[in-house]
Backbone as numpy.savetxt, mean C-alpha at the origin, in Angstrom:
# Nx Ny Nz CAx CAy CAz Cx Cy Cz
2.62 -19.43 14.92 1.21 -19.63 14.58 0.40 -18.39 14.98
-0.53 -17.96 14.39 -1.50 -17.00 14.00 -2.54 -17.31 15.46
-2.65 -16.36 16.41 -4.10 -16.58 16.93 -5.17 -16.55 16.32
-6.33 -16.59 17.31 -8.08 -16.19 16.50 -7.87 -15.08 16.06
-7.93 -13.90 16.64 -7.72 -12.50 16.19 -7.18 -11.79 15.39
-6.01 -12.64 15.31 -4.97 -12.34 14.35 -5.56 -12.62 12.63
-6.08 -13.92 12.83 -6.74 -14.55 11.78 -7.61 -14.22 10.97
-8.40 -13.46 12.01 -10.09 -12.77 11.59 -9.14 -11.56 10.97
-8.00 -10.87 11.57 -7.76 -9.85 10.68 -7.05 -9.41 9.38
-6.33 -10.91 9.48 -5.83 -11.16 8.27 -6.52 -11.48 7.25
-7.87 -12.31 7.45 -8.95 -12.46 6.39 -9.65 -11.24 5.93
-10.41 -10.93 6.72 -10.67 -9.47 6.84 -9.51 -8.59 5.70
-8.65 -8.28 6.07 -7.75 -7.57 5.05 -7.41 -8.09 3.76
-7.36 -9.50 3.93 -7.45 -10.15 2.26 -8.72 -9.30 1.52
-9.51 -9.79 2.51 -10.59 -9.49 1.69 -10.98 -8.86 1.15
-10.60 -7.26 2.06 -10.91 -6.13 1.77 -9.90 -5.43 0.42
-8.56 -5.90 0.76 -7.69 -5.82 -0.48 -8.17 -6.57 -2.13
-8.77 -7.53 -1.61 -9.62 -8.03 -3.06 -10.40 -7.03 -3.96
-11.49 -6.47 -2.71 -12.13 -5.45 -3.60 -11.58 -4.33 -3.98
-10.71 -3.83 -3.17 -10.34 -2.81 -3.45 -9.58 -2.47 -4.72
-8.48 -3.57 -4.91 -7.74 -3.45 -6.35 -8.02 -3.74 -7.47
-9.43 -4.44 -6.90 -10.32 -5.09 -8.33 -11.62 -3.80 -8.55
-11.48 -2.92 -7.44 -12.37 -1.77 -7.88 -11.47 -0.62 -8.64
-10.08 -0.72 -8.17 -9.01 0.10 -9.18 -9.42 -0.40 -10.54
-9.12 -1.55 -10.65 -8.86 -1.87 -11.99 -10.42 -1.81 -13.01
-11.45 -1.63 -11.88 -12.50 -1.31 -12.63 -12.78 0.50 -12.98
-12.41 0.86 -12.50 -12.54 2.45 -12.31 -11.24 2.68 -13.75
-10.18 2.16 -13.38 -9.52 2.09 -14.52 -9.67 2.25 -16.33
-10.60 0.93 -15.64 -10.86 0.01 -17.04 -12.57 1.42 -17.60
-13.15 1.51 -16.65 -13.83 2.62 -17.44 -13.66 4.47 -17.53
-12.35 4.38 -16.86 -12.25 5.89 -17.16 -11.31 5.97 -18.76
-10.78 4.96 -18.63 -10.11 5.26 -20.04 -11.66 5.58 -21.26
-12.90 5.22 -21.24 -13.78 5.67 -21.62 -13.75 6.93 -21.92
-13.29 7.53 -21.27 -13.08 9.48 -21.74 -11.77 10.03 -22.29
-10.78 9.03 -22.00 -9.75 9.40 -22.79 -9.45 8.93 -24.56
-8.37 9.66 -25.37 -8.20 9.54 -26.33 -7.05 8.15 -26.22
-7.36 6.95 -26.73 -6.44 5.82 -27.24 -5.00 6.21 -27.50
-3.29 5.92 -26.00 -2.57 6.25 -26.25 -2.34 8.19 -25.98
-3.38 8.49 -25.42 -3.05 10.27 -25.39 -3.66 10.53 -23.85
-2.90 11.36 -23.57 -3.53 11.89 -21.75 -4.44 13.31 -22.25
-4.98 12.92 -23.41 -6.46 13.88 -23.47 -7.57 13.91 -23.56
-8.68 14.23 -23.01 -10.08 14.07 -22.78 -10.51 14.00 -24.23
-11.68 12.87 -24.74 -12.52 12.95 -25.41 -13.46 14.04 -25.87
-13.58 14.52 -26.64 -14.82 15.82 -26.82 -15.69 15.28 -27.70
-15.85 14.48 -28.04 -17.27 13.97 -29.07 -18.22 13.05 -28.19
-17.92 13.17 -26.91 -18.81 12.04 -25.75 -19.86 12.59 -25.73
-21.18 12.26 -25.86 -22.80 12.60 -25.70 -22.65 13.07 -24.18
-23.34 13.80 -23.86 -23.67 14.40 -22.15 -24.31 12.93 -21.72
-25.30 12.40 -22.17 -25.74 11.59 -21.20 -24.74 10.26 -21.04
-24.11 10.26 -22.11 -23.06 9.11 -21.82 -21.95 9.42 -21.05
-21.29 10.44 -21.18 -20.44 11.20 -19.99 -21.08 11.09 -18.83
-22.57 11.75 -18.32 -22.96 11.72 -17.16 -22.87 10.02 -16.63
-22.97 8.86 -17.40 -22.92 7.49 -17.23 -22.08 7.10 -16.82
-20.68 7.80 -17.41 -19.54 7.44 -17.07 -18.96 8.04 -15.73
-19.37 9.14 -15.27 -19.20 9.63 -13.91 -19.69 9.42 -12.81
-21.04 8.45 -13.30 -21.52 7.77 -12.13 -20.78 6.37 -12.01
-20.51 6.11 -13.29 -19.65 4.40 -12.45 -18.32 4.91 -12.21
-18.09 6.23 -12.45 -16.34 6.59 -11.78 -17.07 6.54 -10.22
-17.88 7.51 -10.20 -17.83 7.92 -8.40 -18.30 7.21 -7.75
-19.52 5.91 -8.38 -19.20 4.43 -7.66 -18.64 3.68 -7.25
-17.78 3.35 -8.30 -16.51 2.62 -8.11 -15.29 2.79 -7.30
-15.24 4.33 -7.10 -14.81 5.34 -5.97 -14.77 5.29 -4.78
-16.39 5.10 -4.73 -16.45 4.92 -2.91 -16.37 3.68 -2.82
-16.24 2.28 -3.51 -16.05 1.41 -3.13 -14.25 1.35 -3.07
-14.00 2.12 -3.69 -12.12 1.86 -3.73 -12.22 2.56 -2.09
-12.68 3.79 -1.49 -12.13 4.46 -0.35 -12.50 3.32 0.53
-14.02 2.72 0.64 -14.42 2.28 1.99 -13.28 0.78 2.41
-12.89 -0.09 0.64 -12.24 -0.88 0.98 -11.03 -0.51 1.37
-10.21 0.63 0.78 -8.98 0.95 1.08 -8.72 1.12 2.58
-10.08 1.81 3.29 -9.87 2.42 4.95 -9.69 1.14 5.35
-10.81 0.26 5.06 -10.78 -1.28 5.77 -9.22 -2.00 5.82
-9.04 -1.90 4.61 -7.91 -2.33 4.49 -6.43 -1.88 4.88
-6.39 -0.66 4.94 -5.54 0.04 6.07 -5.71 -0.33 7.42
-6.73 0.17 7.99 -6.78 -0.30 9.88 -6.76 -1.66 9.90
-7.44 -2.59 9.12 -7.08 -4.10 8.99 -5.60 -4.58 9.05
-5.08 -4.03 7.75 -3.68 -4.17 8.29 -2.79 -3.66 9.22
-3.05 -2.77 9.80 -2.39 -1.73 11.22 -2.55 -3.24 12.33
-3.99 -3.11 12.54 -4.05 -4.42 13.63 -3.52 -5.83 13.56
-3.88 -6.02 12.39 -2.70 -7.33 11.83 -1.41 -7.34 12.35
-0.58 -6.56 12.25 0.42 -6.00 12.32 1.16 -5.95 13.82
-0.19 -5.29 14.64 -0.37 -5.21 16.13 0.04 -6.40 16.62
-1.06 -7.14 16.20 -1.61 -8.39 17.16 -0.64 -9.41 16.45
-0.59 -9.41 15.37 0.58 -10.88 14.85 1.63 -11.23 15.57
2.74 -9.85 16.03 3.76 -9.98 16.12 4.13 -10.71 15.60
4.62 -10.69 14.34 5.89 -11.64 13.80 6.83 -10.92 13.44
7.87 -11.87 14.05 9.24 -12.03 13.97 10.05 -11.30 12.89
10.26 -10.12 12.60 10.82 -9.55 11.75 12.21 -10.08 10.86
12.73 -10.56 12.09 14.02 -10.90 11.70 14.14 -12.52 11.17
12.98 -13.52 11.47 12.46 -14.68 10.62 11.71 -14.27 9.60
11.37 -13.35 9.76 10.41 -12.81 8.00 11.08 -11.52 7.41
12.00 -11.54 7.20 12.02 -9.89 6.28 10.98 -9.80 5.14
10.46 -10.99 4.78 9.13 -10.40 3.76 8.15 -9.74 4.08
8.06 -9.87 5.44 7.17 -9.31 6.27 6.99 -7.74 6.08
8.18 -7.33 6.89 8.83 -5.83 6.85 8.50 -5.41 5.42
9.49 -6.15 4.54 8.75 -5.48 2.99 7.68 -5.63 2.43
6.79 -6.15 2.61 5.19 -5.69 2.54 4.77 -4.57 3.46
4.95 -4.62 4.47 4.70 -3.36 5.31 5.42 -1.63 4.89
6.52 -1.89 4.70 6.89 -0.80 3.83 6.46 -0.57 2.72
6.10 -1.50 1.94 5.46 -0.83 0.91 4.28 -0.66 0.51
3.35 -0.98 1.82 2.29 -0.95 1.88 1.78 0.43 2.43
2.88 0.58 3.84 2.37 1.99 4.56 3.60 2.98 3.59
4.17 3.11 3.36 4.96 3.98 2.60 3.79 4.68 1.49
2.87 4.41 1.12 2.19 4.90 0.16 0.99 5.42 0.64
0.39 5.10 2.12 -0.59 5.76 2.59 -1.25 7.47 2.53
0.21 8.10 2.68 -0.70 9.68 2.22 -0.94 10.09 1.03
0.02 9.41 0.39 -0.91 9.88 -1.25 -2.53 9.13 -0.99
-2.45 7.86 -0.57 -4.06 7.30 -0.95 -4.67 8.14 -0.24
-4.74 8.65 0.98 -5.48 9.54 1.56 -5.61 10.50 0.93
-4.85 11.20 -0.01 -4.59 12.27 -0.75 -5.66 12.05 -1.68
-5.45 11.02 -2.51 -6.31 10.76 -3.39 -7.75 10.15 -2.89
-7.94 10.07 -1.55 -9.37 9.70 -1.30 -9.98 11.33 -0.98
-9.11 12.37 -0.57 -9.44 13.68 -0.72 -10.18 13.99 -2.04
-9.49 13.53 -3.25 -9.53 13.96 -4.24 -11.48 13.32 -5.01
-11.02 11.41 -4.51 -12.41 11.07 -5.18 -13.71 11.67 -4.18
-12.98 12.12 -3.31 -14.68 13.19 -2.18 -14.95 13.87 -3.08
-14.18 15.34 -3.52 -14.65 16.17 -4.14 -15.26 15.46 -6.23
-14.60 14.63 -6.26 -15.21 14.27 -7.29 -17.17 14.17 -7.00
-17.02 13.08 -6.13 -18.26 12.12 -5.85 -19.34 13.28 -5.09
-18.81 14.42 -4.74 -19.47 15.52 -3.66 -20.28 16.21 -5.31
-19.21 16.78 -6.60 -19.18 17.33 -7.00 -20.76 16.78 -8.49
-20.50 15.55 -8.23 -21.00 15.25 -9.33 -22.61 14.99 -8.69
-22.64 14.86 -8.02 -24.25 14.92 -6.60 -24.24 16.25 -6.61
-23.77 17.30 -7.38 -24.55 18.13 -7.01 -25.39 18.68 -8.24
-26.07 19.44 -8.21 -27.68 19.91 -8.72 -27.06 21.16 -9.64
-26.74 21.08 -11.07 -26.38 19.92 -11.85 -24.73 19.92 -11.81
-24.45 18.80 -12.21 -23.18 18.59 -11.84 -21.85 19.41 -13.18
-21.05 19.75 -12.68 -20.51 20.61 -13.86 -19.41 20.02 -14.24
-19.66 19.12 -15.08 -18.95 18.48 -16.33 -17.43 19.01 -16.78
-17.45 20.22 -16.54 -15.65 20.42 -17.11 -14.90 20.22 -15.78
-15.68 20.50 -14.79 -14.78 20.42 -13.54 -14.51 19.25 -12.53
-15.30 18.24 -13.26 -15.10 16.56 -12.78 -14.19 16.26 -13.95
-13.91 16.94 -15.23 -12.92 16.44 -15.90 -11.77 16.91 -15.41
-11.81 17.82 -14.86 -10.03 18.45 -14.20 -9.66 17.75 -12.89
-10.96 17.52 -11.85 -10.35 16.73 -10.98 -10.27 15.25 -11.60
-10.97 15.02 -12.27 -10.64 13.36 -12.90 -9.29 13.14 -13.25
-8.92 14.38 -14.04 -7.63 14.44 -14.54 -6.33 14.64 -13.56
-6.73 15.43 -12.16 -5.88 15.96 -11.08 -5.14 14.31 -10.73
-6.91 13.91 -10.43 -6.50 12.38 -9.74 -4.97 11.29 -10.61
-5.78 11.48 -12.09 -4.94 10.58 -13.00 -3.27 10.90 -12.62
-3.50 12.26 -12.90 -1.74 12.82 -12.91 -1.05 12.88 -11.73
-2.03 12.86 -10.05 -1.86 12.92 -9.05 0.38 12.60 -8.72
0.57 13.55 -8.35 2.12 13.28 -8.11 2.98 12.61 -9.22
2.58 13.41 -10.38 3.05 12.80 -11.56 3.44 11.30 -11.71
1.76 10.86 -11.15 1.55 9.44 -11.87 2.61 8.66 -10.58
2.69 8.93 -9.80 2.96 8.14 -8.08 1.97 7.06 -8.01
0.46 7.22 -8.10 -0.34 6.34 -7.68 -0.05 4.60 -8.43
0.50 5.44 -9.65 0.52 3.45 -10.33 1.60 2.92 -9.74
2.75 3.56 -9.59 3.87 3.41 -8.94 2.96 2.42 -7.77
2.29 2.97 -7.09 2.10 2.33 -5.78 1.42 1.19 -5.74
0.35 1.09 -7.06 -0.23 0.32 -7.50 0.68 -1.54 -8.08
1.65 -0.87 -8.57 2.90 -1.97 -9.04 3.60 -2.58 -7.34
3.37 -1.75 -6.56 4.01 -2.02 -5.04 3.22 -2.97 -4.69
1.79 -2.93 -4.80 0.96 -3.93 -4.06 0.16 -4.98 -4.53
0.82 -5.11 -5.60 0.81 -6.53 -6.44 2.06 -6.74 -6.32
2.83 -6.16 -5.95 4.29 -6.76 -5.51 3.97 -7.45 -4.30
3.81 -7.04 -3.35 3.07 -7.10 -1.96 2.84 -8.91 -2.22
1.97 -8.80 -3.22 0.61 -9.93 -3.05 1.81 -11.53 -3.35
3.26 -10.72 -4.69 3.76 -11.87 -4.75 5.02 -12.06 -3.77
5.37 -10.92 -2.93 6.10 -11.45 -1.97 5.56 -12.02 -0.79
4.20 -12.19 -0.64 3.41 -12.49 0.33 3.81 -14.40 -0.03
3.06 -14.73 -1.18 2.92 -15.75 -1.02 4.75 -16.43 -1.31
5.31 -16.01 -1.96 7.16 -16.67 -2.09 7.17 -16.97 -1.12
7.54 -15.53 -0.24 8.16 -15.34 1.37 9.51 -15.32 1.22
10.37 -14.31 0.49 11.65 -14.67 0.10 12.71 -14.55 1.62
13.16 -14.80 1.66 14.34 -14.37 3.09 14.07 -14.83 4.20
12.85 -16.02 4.10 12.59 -16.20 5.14 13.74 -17.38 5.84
13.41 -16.97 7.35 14.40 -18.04 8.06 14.10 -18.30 9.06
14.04 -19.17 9.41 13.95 -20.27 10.62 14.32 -20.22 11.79
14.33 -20.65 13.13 14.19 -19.98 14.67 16.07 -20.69 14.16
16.20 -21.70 14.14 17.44 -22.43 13.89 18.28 -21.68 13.08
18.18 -21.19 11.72 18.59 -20.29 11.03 19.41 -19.46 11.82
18.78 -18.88 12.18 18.75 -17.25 13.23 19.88 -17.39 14.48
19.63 -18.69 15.10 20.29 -19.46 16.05 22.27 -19.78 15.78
22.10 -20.09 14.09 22.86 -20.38 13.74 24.00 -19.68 13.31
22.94 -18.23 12.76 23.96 -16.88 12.48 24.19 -16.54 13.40
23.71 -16.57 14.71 24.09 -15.42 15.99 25.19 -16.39 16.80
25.48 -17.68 16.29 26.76 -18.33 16.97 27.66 -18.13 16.24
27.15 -18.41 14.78 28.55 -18.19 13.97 29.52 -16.35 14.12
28.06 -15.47 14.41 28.43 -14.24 14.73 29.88 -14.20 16.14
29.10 -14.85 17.11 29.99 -14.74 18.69 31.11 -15.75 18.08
31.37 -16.13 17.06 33.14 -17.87 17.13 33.77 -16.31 16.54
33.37 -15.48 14.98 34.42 -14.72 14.79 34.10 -13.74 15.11
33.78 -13.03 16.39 33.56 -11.46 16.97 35.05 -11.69 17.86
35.82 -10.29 17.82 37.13 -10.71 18.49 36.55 -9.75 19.79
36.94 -10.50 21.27 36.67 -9.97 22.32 38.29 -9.42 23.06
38.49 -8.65 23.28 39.62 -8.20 23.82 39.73 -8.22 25.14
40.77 -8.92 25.78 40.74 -9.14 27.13 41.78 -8.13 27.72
41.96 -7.52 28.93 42.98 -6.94 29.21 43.78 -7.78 29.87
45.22 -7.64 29.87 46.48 -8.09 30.83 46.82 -7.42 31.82
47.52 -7.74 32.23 47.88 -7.01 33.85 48.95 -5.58 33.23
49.77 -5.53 32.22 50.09 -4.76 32.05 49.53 -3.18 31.59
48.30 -3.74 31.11 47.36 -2.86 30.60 46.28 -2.03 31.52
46.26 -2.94 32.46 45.64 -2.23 33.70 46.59 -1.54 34.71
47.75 -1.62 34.80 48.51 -0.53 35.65 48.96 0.15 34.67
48.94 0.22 33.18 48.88 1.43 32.10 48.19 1.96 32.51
46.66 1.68 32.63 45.28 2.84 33.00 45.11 3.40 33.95
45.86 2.18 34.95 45.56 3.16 36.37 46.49 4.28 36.93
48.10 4.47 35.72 48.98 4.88 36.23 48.72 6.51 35.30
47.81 6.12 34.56 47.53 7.82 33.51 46.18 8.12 34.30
């Protein structure tokens, strides 16, 4: 069972994971706005002021992906801390955690990346070909790693609730006897000890 603490941080991290993947999928859903249907190439018939429209709900949507993502990182670190659970009763456990922190420096990588976007486009006036190259840096980021990671943590969400491998204090109890009936223990004889003591 889960303490208070534990609890508050596991909600807490739901939570924060809510927005966060639902701010991917919004940032998503309007950057394809600049791309060509089926092609990894920028639009060129976009009006400036509709482009400038579209770079403000990218670098919105942005800082809401970083602030939930941080939350949701140290959220889960402490989770993690304070739960203690049982690794070896949950291996689902472990594999959410691997594939959760396994992907951390690219996101940091890529929260590098939406700074200079969101820095770039605040500035006085903002220069339009060069929020399309980092827009584009981001997209291609580690030749396209980020969706990869993205497919990991909706994996995450359905090994969370399965819980595949999980096993029971009894379970556990049960393999580590059946382990000691066929582990062969070797006893020595008396002949074997004045072998050793005589070399």
């Amino acid at each position: 069972m889960l303490n208070k603490s534990s609890k508050f941080w596991l909600i807490l991290l739901i939570i924060a994971a809510i927005f966060w993947l639902g701010a991917i999928n919004v940032r998503f859903i309007i950057g394809n706005e600049l791309l060509i249907f089926d092609e990894f190439n920028f639009r060129v018939s976009i009006p400036p002021d509709e482009e400038n429209v579209i770079f403000k709900m990218i670098a919105n949507s942005s800082i809401l992906i970083m602030v939930a993502y941080v939350i949701t990182f140290i959220s889960a670190i402490i989770f993690t801390v304070k739960a203690k659970i049982n690794t070896r009763e949950n291996p689902w456990f472990l594999m959410c955690c691997i594939l959760f922190f396994v992907f951390a420096p690219i996101e940091f990588y890529a929260i590098y990346l939406d700074l200079k976007f969101i820095f770039l486009f605040h500035s006085n006036p903002p220069n339009h070909d060069e929020l399309l190259k980092i827009f584009g840096e981001r997209i291609g980021l580690l030749k396209g790693v980020p969706w990869v990671a993205i497919l990991s943590y909706y994996t995450i969400v359905v090994v969370a609730v399965i819980q595949p491998l999980k096993k029971s204090h009894e379970q556990l109890e049960d393999e580590k006897r059946r382990a000691i009936e066929h582990s062969y223990v070797y006893t020595y004889h008396e002949e074997d000890d004045l072998t050793i003591h005589d070399n």
